[in-house]
C-alpha positions in Angstrom: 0.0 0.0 0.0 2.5 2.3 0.9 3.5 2.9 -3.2 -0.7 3.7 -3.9 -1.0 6.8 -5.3 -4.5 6.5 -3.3 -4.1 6.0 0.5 -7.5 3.9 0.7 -7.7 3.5 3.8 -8.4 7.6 4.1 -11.0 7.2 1.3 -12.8 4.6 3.0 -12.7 7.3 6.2 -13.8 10.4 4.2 -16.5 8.0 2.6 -17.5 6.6 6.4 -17.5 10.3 7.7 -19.5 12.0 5.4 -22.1 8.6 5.2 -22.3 8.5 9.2 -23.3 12.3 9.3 -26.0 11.7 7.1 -27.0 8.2 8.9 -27.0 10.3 12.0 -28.9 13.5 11.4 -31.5 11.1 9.6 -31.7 7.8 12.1 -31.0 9.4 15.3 -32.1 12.8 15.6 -36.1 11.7 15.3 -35.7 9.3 18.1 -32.9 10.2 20.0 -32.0 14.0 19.6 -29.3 14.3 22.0 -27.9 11.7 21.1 -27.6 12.8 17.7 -26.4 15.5 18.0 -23.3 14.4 20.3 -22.5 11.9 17.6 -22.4 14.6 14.7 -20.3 16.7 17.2 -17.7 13.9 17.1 -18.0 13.4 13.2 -17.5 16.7 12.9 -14.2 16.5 14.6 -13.4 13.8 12.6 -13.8 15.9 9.3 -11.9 18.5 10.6 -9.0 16.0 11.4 -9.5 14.8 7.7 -9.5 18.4 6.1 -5.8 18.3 8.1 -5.0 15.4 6.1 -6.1 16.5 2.5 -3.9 19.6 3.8 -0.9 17.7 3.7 -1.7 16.0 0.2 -3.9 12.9 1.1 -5.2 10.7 0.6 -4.4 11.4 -3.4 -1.5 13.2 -4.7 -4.0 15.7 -6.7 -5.2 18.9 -4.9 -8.4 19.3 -6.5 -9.4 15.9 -5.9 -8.5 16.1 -2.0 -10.2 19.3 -2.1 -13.2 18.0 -3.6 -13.6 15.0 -0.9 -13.1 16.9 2.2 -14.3 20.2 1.3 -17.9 20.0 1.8 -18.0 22.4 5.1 -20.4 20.4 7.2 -18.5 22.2 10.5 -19.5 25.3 8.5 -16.8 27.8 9.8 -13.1 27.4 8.1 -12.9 26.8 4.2 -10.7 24.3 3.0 -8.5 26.8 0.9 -8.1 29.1 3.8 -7.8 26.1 6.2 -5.2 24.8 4.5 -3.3 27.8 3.7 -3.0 28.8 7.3 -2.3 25.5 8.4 0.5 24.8 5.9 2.1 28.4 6.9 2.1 26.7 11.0 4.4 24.2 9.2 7.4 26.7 9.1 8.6 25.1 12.4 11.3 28.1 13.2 8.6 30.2 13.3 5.9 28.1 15.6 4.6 29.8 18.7 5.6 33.3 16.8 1.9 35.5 17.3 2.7 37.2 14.3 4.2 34.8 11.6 2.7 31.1 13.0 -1.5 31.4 12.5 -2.1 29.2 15.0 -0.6 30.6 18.0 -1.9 31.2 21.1 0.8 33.7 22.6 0.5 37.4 22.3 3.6 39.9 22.1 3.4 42.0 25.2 2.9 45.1 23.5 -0.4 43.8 22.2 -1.2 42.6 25.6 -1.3 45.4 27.2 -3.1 47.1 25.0 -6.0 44.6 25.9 -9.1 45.5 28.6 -8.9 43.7 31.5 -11.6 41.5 31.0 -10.3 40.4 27.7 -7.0 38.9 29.3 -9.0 37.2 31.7 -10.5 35.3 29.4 -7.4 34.6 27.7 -5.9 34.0 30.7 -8.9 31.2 31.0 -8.2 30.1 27.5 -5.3 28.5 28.1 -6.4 26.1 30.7 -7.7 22.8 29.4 -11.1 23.8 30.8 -11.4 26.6 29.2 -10.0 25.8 25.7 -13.0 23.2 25.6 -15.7 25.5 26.7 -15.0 29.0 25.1 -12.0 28.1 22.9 -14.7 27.7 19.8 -16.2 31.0 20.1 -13.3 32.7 20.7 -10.8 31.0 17.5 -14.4 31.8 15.3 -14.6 35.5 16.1 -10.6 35.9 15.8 -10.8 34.2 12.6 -14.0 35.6 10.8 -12.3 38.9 11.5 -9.4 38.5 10.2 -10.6 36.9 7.3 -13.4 40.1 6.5 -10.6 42.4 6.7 -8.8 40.3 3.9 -11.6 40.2 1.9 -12.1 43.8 2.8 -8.8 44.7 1.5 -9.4 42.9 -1.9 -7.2 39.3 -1.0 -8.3 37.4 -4.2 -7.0 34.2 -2.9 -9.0 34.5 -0.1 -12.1 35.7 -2.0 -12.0 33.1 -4.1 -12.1 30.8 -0.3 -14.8 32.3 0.4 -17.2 31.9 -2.7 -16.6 28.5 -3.0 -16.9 27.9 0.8 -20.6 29.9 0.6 -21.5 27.7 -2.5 -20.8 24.6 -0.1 -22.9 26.3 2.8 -25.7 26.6 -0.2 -25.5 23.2 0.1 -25.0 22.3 3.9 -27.3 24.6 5.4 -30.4 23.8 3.6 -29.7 20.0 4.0 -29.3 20.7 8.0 -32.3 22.5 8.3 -35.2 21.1 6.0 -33.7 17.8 5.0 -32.8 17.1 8.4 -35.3 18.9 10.9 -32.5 20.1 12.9 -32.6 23.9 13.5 -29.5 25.9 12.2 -29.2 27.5 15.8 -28.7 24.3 17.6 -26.2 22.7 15.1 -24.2 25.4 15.5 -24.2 25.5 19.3 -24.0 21.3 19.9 -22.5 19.9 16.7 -20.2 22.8 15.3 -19.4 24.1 19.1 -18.3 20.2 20.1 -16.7 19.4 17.3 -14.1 22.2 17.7 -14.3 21.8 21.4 -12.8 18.5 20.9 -10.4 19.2 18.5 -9.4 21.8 20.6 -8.3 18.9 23.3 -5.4 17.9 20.7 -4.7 21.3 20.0 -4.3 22.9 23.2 -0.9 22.0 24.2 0.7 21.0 20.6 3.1 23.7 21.1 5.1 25.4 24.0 7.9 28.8 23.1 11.6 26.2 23.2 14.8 28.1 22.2 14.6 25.7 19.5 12.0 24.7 16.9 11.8 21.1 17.9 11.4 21.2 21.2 7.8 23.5 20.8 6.0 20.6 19.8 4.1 17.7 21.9 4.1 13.8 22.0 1.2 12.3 23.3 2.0 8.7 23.3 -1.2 7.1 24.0 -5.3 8.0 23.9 -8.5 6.6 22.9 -8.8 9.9 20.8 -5.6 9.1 18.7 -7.9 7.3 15.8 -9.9 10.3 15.9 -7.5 12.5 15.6 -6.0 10.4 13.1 -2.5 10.3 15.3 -1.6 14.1 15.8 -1.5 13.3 19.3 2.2 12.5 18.2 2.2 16.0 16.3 6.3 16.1 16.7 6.1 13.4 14.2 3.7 14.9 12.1 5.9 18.0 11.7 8.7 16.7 11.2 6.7 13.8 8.7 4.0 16.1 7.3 3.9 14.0 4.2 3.5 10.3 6.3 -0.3 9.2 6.4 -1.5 9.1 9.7 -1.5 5.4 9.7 2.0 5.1 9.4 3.1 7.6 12.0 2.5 5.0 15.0 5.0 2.5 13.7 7.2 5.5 12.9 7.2 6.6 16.2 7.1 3.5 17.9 10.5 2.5 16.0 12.4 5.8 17.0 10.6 6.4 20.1 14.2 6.8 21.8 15.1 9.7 19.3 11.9 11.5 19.2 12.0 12.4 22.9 15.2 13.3 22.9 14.4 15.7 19.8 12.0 17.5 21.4 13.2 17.3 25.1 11.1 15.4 26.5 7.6 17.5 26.0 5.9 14.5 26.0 2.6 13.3 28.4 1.5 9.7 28.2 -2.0 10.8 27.4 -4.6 13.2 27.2 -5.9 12.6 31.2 -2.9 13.3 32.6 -2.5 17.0 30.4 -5.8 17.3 31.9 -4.7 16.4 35.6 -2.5 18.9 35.7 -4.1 22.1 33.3 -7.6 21.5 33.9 -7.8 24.7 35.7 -4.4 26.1 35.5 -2.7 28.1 32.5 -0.2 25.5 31.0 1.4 28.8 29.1 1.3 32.6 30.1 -0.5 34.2 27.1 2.2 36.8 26.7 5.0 35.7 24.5 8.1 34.1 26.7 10.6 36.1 24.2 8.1 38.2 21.8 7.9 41.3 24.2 8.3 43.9 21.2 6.5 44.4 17.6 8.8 43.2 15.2 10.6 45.2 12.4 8.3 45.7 9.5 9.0 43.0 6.9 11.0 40.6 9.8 9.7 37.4 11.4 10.8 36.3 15.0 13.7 34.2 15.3 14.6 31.5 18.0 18.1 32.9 19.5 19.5 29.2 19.5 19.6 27.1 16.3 20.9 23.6 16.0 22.2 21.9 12.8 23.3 19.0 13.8 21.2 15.8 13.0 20.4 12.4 14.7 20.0 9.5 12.6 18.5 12.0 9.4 15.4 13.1 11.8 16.1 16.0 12.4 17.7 18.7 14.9 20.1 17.0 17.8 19.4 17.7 21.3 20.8 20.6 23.4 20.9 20.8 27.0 16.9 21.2 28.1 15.8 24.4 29.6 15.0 25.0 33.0 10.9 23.8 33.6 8.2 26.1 33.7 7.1 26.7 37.3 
């Protein structure tokens, strides 16, 4: 399989996804609506983790056609082209954690901060406990992210245009199907299914990168969880990023038979599942929300840079440990 030019076994998922929403919203929501709608929370997770595959050119090595099997928006918010755009951008590891040049940070420069009323950092501040990533994480990522994008459209992005008219044509589709052929009002899919779906997503997410002096220790291993299929393996996102082109069917073995080499790449930011992150960052902020180094706005036309680099390689993965840093208190 590995020489397939078609990595089936994410067909058959996309196919499973998009045929269980449907069996769902049309089986279980007249009988058993809540029910139903937890269970099209969790597929809608599922889609987003596949939408994060076709990103990385699966489960066919033509764009369009990923595009075209993962792009119906039934989690309504992000369209594929600007999902993917963003999310490929977060790939330029020297640059992760960096508020200004990685999209999906969760720091602020201190500048910024401070500029911010007081009620906004608290709920910032609440943001980056587990808890809170899971309850008010979804709102808050939509709101960031609809803005931004309606200034870009605003300001005449054709790239991002174009996003956006083919994402609306796919709502043209979505919405109507949701509401009439379903019988589940728009309001409550958006505030169970779409609001859970992210929620969980947002359990991966939350601590998938930490500020390191270098690139590869920002980013987590979580070797085990029951959620790992569902995320389709990003629990062990150090692999991922420094494989972005590995199916996530193969990353467990890949992991498994360097597991030595991988902590020591990243030094040691690993938890042995998702319960124990919570354990410890249920309630309390696993990162400050103001940048560790990021205290200034940067030069006009600059991006951050770590102020260590290593070149050195172990065994052709990637970047050779340096003494870890002190732990965060």
């Amino acid at each position: 399989m590995k020489n397939l030019s078609v990595e089936w076994p994410t067909v058959i998922l996309i196919l499973a996804c998009y045929a269980a929403w449907v069996g769902a919203a049309t089986f279980l929501w007249p009988s058993y609506p809540f029910l139903a709608l937890i269970v099209l929370g969790v597929l809608l997770a599922m889609q987003s983790s596949l939408m994060h595959e076709a990103a990385h050119g699966h489960p066919t090595r033509r764009g369009w056609l990923n595009e075209l099997l993962v792009g119906l928006p039934i989690g309504l918010v992000y369209p594929y082209r600007r999902f993917k755009s963003l999310h490929l951008r977060h790939h330029a590891d020297e640059r992760l954690t960096d508020p200004f040049d990685d999209p999906e940070s969760y720091y602020r420069a201190l500048w910024h901060h401070e500029e911010l009323p007081a009620p906004l950092k608290a709920i910032l501040n609440f943001n980056n406990t587990m808890v809170g990533r899971f309850l008010i994480g979804p709102p808050l990522a939509t709101a960031g992210f609809l803005m931004t994008e309606a200034k870009l459209v605003a300001d005449g992005d054709q790239a991002v245009r174009r996003a956006w008219v083919l994402h609306t044509a796919g709502l043209a589709v979505v919405l109507p199907v949701v509401q009439f052929s379903f019988g589940i009002p728009l309001w409550l899919y958006i505030l169970v299914p779409v609001w859970l779906g992210q929620s969980i997503i947002s359990v991966r997410t939350f601590a998938e990168h930490q500020w390191s002096e270098r690139p590869d220790g920002r980013t987590i291993i979580i070797e085990r969880s029951p959620l790992a299929f569902l995320f389709l393996n990003n629990n062990l996102h150090l692999v991922h990023h420094k494989s972005p082109n590995v199916a996530w069917y193969r990353l467990p073995k890949l992991f498994r038979d360097r597991r030595a080499e991988w902590v020591a790449m990243n030094n040691g930011y690993v938890f042995p599942g998702y319960l124990a992150l919570f354990r410890e960052f249920a309630f309390k902020a696993k990162e400050p929300v103001v940048h560790p180094v990021l205290r200034r706005a940067p030069e006009p036309g600059r991006a951050f840079r770590p102020r260590v680099r290593a070149t050195r390689a172990v065994n052709g993965l990637g970047a050779a440990p340096v003494p870890a840093e002190p732990p965060k208190e």
